[in-house]
PANULO-391640 format. One record per residue (C-alpha): residue in one letter; residue number from 0; x, y, z. Coordinates in pm, 1 decimal. Layout:
REM PANULO-391640
A  NUM  X  Y  Z;
...
This chain:
REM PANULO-391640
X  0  11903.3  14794.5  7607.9;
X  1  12277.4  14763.5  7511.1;
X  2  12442.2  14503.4  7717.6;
X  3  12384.4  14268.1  7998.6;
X  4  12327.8  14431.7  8347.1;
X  5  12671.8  14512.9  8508.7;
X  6  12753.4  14241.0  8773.7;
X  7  12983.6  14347.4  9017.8;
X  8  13300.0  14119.4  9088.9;
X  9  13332.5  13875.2  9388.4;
X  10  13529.3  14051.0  9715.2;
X  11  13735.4  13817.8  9890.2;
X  12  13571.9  13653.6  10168.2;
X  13  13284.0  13675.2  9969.4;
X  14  13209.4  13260.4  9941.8;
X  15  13143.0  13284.2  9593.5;
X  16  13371.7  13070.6  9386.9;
X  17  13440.4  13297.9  9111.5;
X  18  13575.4  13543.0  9408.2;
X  19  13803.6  13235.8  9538.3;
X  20  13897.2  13184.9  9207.3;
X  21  13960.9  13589.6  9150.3;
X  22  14191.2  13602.8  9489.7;
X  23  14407.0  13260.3  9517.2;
X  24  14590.6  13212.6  9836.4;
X  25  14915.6  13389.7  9826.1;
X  26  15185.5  13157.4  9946.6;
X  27  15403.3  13197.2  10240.2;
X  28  15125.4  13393.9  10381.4;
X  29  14932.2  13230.3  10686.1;
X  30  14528.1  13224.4  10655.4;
X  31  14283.2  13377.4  10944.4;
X  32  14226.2  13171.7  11217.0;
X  33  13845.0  13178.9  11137.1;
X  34  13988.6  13051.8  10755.9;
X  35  14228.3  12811.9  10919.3;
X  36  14010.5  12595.7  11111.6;
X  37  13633.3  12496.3  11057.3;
X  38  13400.0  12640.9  11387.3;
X  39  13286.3  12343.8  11626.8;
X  40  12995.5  12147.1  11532.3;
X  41  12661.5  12268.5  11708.8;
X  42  12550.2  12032.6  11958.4;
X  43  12151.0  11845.5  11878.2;
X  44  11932.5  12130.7  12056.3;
X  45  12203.2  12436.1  11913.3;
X  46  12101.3  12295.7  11580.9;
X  47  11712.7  12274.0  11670.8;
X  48  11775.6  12677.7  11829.4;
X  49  11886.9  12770.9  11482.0;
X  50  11635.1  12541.2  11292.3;
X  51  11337.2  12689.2  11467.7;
X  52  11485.2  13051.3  11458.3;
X  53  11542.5  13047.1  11046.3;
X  54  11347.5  13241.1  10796.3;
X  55  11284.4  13125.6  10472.5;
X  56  11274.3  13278.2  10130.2;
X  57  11002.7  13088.2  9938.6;
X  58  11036.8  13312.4  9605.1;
X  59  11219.5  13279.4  9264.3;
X  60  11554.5  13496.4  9210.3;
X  61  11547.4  13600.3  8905.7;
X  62  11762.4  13868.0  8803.8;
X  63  12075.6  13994.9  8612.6;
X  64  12058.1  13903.2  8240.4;
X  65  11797.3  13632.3  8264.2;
X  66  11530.2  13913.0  8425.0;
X  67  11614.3  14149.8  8151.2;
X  68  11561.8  13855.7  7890.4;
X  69  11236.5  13749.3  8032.9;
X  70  11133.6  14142.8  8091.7;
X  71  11184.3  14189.5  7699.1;
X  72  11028.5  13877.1  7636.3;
X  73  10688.7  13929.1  7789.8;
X  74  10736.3  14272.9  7554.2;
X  75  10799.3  14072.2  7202.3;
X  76  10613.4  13772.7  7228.7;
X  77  10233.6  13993.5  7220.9;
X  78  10342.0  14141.0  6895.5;
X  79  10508.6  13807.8  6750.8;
X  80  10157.4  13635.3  6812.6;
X  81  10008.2  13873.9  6581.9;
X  82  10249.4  13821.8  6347.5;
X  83  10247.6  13467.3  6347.5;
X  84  9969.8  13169.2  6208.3;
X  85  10018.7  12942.9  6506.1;
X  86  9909.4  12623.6  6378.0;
X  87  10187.6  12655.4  6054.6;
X  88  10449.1  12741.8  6385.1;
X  89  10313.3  12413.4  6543.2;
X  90  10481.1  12216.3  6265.7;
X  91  10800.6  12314.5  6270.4;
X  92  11114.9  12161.4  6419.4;
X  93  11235.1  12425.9  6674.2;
X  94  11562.9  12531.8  6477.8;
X  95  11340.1  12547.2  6196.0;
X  96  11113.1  12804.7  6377.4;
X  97  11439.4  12998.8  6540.8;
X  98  11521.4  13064.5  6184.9;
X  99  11196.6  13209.0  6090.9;
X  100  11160.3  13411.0  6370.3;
X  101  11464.7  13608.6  6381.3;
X  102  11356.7  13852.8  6097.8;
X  103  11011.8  13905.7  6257.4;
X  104  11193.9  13952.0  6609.6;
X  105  11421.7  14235.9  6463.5;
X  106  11078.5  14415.3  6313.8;
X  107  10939.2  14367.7  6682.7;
X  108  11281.3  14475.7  6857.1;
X  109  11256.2  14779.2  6604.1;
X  110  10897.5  14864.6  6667.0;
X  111  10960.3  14838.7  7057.5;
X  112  11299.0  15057.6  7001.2;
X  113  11465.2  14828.2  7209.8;
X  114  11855.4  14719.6  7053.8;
X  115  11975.9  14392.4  7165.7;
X  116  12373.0  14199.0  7165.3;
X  117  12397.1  13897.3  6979.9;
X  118  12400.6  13705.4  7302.0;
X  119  12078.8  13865.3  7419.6;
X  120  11912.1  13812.3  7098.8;
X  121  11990.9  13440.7  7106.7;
X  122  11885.2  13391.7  7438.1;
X  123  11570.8  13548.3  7342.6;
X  124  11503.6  13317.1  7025.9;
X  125  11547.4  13073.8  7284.0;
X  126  11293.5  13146.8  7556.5;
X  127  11012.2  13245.4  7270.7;
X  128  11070.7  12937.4  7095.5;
X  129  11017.4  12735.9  7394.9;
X  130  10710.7  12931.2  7506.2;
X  131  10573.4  12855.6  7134.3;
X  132  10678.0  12555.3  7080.8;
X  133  10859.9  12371.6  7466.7;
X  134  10764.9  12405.2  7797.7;
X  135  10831.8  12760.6  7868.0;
X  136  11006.2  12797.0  8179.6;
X  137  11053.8  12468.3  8228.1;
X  138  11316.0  12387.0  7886.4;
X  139  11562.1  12520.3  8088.3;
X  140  11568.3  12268.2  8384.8;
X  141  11522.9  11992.6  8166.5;
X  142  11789.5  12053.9  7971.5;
X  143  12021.3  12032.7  8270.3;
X  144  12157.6  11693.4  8341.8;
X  145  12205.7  11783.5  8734.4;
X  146  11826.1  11866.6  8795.9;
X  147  11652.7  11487.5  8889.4;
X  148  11349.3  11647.9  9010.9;
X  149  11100.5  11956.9  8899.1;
X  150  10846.4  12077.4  9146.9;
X  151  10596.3  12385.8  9061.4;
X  152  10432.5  12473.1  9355.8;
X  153  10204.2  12711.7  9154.1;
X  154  10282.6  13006.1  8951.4;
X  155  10564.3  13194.2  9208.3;
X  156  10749.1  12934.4  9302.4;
X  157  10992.8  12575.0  9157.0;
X  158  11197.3  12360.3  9365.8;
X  159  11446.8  12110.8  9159.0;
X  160  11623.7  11860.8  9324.7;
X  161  12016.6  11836.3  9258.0;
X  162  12254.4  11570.8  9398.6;
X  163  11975.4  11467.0  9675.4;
X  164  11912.5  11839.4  9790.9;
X  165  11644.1  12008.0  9736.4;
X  166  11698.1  12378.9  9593.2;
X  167  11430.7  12686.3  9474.7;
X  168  11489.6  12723.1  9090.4;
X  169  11533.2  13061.8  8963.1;
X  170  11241.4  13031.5  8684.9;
X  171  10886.0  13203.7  8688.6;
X  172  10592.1  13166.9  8496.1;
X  173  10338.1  13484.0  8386.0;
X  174  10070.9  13404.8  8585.2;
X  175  9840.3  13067.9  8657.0;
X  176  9664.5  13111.1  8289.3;
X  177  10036.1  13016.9  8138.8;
X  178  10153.5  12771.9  8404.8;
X  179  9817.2  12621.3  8308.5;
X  180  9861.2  12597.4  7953.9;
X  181  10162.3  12455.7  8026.4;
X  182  10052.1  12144.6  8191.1;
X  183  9793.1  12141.6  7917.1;
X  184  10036.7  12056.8  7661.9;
X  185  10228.4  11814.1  7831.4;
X  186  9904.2  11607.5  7876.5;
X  187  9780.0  11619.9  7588.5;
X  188  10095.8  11508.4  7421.9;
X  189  10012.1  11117.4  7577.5;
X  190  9707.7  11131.3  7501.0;
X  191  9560.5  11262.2  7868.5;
X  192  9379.8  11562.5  7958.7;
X  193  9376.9  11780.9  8288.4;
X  194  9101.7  12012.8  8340.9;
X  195  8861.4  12159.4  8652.9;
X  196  8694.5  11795.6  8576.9;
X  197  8968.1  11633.5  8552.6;
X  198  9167.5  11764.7  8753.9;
X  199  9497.2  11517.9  8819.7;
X  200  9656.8  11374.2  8539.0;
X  201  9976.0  11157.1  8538.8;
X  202  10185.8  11192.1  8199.4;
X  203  10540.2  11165.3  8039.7;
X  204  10740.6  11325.9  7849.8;
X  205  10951.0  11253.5  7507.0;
X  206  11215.2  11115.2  7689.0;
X  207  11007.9  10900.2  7963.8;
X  208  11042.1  11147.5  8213.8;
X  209  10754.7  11124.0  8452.9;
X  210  10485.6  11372.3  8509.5;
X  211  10274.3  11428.6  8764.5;
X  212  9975.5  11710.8  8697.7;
X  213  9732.0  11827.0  8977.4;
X  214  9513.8  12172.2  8961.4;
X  215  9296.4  12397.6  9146.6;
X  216  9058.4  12334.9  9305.4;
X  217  9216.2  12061.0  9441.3;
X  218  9557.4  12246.0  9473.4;
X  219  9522.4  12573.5  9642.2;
X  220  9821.0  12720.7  9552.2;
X  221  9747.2  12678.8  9144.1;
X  222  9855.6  12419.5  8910.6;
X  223  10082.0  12185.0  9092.9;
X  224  10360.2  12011.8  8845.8;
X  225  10604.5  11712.4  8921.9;
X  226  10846.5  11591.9  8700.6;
X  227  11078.4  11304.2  8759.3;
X  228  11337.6  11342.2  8536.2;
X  229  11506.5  11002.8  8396.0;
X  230  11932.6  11047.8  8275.0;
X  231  11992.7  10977.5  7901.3;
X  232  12237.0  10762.6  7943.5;
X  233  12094.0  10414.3  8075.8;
X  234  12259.9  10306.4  8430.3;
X  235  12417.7  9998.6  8504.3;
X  236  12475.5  9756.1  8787.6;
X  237  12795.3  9846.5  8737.4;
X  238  12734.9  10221.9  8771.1;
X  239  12562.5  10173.6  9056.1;
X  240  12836.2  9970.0  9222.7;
X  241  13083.9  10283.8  9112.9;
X  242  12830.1  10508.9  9285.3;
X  243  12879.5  10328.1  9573.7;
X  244  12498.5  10229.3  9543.9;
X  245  12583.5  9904.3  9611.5;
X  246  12907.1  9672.7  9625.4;
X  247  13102.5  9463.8  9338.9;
X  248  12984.3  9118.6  9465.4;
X  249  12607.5  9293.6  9489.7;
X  250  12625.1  9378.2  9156.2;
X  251  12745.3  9046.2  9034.5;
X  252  12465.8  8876.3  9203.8;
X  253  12196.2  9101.7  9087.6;
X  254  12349.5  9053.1  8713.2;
X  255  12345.6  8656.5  8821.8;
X  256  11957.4  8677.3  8920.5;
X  257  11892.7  8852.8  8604.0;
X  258  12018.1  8661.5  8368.9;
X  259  11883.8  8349.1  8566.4;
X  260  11520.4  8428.6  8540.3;
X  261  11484.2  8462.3  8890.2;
X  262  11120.3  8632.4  8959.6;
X  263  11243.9  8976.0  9187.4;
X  264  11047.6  9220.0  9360.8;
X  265  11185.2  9591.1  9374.2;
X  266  11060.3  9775.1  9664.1;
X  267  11141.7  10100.9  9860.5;
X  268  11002.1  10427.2  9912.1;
X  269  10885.8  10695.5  9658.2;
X  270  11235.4  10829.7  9481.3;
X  271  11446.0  10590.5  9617.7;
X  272  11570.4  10428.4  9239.3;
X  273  11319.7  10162.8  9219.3;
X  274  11259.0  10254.4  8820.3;
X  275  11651.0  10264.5  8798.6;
X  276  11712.4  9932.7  8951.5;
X  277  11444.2  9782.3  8740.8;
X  278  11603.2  9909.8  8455.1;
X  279  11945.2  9817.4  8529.6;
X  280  11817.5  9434.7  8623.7;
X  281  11656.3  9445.3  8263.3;
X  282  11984.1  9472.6  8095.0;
X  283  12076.5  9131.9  8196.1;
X  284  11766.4  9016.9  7979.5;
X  285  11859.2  8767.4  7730.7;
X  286  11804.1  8958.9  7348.2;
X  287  11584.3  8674.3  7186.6;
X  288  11323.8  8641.4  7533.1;
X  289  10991.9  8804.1  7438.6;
X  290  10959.8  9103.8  7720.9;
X  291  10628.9  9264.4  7803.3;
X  292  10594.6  9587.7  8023.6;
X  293  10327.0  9730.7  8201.2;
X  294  10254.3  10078.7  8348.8;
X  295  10059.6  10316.5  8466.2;
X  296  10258.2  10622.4  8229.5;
X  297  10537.1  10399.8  8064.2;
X  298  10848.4  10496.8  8159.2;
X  299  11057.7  10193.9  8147.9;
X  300  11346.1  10197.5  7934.1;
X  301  11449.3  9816.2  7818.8;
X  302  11730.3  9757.4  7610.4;
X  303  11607.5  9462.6  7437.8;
X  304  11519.5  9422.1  7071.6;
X  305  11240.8  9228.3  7158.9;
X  306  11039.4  9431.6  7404.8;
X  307  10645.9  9601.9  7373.7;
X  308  10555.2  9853.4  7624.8;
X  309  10199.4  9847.7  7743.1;
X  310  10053.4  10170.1  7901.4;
X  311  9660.4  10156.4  8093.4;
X  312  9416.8  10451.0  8005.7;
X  313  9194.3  10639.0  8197.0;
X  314  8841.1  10656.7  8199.3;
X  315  8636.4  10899.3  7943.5;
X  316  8410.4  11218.5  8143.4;
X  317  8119.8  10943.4  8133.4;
X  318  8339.3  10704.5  8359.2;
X  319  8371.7  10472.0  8102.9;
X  320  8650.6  10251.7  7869.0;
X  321  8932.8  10246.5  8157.5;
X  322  9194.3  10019.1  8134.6;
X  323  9386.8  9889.1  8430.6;
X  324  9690.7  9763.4  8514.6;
X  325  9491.8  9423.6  8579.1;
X  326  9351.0  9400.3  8253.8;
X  327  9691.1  9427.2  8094.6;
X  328  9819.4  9196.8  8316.8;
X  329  9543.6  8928.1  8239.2;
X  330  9538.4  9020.3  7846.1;
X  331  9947.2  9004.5  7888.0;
X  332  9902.5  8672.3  7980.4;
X  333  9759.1  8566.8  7578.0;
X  334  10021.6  8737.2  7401.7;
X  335  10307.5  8481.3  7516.8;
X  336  10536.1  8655.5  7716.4;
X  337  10885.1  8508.1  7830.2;
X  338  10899.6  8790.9  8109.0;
X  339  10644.2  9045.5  8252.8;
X  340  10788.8  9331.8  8356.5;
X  341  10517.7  9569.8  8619.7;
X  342  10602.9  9927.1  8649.3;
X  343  10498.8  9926.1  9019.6;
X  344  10227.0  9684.6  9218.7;
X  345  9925.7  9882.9  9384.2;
X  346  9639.0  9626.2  9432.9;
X  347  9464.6  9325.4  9314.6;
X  348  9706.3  9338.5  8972.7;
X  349  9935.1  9165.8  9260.8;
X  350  9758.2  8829.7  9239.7;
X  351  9732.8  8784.2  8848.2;
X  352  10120.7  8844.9  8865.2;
X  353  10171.7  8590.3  9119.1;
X  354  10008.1  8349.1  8891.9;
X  355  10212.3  8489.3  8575.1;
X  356  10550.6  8396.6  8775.3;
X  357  10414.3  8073.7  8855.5;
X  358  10270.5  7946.6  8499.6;
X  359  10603.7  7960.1  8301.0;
X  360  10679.7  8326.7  8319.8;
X  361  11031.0  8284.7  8503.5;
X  362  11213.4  8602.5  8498.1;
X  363  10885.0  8871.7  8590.2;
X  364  10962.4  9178.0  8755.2;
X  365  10778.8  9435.4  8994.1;
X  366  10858.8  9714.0  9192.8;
X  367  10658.4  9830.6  9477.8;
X  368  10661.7  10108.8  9756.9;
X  369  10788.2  9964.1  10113.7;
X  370  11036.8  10043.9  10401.5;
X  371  11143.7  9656.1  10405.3;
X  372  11175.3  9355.8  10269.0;
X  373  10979.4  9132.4  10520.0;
X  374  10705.9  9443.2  10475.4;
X  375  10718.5  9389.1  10152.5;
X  376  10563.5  9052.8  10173.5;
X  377  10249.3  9165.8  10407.8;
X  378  10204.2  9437.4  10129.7;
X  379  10141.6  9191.0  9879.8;
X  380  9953.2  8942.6  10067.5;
X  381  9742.6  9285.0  10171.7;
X  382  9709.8  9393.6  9797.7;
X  383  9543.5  9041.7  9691.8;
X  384  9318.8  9058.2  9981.4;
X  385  9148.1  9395.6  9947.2;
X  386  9091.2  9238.3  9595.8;
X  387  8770.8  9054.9  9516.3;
X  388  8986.3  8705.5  9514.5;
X  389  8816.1  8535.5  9814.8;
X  390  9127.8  8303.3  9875.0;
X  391  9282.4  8229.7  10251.4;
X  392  9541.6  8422.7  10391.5;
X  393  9754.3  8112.1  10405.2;
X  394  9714.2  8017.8  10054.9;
X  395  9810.6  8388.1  9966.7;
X  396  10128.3  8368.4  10163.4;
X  397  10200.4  8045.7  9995.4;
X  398  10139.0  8155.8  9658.1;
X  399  10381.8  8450.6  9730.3;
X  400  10620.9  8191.9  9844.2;
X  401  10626.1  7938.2  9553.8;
X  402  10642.4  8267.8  9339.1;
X  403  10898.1  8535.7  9422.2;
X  404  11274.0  8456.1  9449.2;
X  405  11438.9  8778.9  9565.5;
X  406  11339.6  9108.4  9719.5;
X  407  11570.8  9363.0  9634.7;
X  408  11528.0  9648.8  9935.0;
X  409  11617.7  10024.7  9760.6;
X  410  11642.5  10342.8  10013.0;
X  411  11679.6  10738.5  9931.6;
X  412  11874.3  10800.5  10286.8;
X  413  11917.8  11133.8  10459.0;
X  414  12189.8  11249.5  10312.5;
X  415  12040.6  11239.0  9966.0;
X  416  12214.2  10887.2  9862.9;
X  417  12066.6  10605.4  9725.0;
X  418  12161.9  10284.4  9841.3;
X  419  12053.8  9959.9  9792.5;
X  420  11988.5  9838.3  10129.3;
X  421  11907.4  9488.5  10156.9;
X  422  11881.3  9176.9  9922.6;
X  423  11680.7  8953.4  10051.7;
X  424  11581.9  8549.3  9879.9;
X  425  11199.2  8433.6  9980.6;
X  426  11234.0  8031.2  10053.3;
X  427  10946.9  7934.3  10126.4;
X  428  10673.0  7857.4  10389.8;
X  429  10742.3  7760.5  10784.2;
X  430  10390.0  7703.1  10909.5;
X  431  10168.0  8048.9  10777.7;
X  432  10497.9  8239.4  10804.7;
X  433  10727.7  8340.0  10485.4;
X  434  11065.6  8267.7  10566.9;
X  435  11336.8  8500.6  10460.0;
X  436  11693.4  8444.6  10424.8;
X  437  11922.2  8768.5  10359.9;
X  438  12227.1  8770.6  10117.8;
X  439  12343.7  9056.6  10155.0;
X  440  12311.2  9404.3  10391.3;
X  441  12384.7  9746.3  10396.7;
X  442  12507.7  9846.9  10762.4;
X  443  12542.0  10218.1  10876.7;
X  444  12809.6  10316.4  11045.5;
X  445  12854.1  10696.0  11086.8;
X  446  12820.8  11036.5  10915.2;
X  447  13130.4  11235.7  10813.8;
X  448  13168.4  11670.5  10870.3;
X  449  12943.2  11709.1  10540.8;
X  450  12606.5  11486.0  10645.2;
X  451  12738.2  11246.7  10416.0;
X  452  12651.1  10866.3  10545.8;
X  453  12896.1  10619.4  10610.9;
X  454  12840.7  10232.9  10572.2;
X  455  12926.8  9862.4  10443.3;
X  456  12755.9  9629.3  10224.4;
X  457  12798.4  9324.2  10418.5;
X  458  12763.9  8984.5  10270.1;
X  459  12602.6  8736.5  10500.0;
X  460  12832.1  8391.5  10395.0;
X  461  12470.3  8222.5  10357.8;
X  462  12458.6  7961.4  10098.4;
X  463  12188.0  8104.3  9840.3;
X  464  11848.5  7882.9  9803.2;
X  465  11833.4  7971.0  9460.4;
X  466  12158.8  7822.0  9396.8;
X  467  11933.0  7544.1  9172.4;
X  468  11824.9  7774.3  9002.0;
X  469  12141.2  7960.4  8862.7;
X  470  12293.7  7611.3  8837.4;
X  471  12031.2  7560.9  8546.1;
X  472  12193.5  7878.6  8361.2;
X  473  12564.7  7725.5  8425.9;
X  474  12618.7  8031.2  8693.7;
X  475  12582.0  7816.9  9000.5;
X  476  12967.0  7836.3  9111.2;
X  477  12989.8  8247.4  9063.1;
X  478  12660.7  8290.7  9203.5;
X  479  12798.4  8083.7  9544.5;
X  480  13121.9  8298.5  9536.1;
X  481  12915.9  8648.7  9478.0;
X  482  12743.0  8543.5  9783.5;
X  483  12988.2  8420.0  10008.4;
């Protein structure tokens, strides 16, 4: 093999941007009418007609130069195993190996009579490092900064998500055996394992990304990866307010309520930015506060100086020596904390945390998954009642009361967005009700030609009940003017 496969050029009219950028418009010159004017939208059942009518592809594209790559790859990397001690590969820093492989990958290229470019031959040292030393396949998606989200359905086919959409990723692995070995690695990396006995697993990665590992038999399609990829660059409330994720005055109150050591709840569904709000709100942290976190896989990223990350473990194949998210909490509670930060809330962990925000812990944090803020509240006065705390409902809702501050509402909406939806201040009890009192609100208001949603953060000119509180920190006057 000489050369990359021939590609042949965009036609106009094609829809490919390298053919739009091939063929400009000539001036003077009046486009088709088709060109000219975008077709009528479909009307609701046109769209459900051509919905229901659609075929799918479910399979990989791979082809062009990165088939021909992975064709001579599956070639070389047979013979550079023999060639190879694996455990002295295993030590090396991937440039490191890159440089010692090129010799042996001539021999092998020479063997196999095969002559490569120097483009080809570097993207080859690329894809057999990985394989050696990476995650195969999957190097390539997280090294782009666009791809959020990784999904391998089994061995044939990857979604990624970019921008909010969801898109089929033009990677493949061997077969199962390498997929497998694969999420293997990544496990045991952290310390986990994933097996036929073990067969989900929930992991990170160097840089905190999340992973999520489940394999046959539970999944029938093969091993089943998800990886929640987290950006490099730490967002902001500011950020977010330049997204459009939220508005200016938003942002100053949720920098306010940091700083302020107000105790704030994060909820919303799964992807909406809870992690990413929770790490934004932790920048406002003061430096010399002693800050404790809490997770299932840690995957917070704090700022602080002053900050120890605390990560539960799994039981042992006899079912014993698992730590939970309770115990931490509970053990957290010795190792005096200014702030307890909870990577997410899923049962009876809720009432220890309650008690942690109410015994001189000012400033905790939680996220946890719900559609509202007022469902919020009956998910944590649920949580501490499936528990073995035998306490009344009433003193639960009252505990919750006396305890959390703000609910900050997060939502992933349709059109791939994420917007932070409602903010929300708990004040306190009205008979066995919680009473609520909302700051501010995101209202819809339409959808423009691309799907894209329309809306306004709406302040509600309500005078915040945690006023006293920011007044404390000197930030009474801005908080009052954020809010009204």
């Amino acid at each position: 093999m000489s050369g990359p496969s021939p590609v042949a050029p965009a036609l106009p009219g094609a829809g490919g941007e390298q053919g739009g950028a091939q063929f400009p418009p000539l001036e003077g010159v009046p486009l088709p009418a088709a060109a000219a004017a975008p077709p009528p939208p479909m009307d609701a059942m046109a769209r459900l007609a051509e919905r229901e009518a659609a075929v799918h592809d479910t399979g990989p594209k791979v082809e062009g130069f990165e088939a021909s790559v992975h064709r001579i790859k599956e070639q070389v990397l047979p013979r550079l195993l023999e060639r190879i001690d694996p455990e002295a590969a295993a030590s090396l820093s991937k440039d490191e190996l890159a440089e010692e492989f090129r010799p042996i990958i001539g021999e092998v290229l020479a063997e196999l009579k095969l002559t490569l470019n120097r483009r080809e031959q570097f993207a080859l040292e690329k894809v057999l490092v990985d394989e050696l030393l990476g995650l195969g396949p999957l190097e390539e998606l997280l090294s782009d900064p666009d791809v959020s989200d990784i999904m391998v359905n089994g061995p044939n086919q990857t979604y990624i998500e970019k921008k909010g959409k969801l898109l089929i990723a033009p990677i493949q692995f061997r077969d199962e055996q390498h997929l497998f070995q694969i999420a293997q690695r990544i496990c045991n990396s952290v310390g986990r394992r994933v097996d036929q006995t073990t067969p989900l697993a929930d992991a990170r990665l160097k840089d905190g990304s999340r992973v999520n590992v489940i394999v046959p038999p539970l999944s029938l399609r093969g091993t089943a990866i998800s990886i929640r990829k987290f950006s490099d660059k730490p967002i902001t409330l500011d950020m977010m307010a330049k997204f459009g994720s939220m508005s200016e005055k938003m942002a100053t109150a949720l920098k306010i309520a940091g700083a302020c050591r107000f105790n704030i709840v994060i909820s919303g569904g799964t992807g909406s930015g809870k992690t990413t709000m929770l790490n934004a709100l932790s920048k406002m942290i003061d430096p010399g506060e002693r800050v404790l976190t809490i997770e299932d896989a840690a995957e917070l990223r704090l700022q602080q100086p002053h900050w120890l990350p605390l990560e539960t473990r799994p039981a042992n194949l006899e079912g014993q020596g698992a730590i939970t998210i309770r115990d931490l909490v509970i053990n957290a509670l010795r190792m005096r904390p200014d702030r307890i930060i909870l990577g997410e809330i899923r049962g009876s962990e809720c009432f220890d945390l309650l008690a942690a925000m109410n015994t001189g812990h000012d400033g905790s944090m939680a996220t946890l998954h719900s559609n509202s803020p007022r469902e919020c509240l009956a998910r944590m006065e649920n949580m501490v009642m499936m528990s073995d705390i035998k306490v009344p409902k009433e003193a639960i809702s009252r505990q919750i009361a006396d305890s959390v501050d703000l609910i900050v509402q997060v939502k992933r909406l349709r059109d791939g967005s994420r917007r932070t939806t409602n903010i929300t201040e708990v004040i306190g009890m009205e008979g066995s009700v919680i009473v609520t009192q909302e700051l501010f609100k995101f209202e819809y208001l339409d959808e423009d030609a691309d799907g894209k949603i329309i809306g306004e953060y709406r302040s509600q000119g309500l005078r915040p009940y945690t006023l006293e509180k920011a007044k404390q920190f000197g930030f009474d006057q801005a908080y009052l003017e954020s809010c009204l």
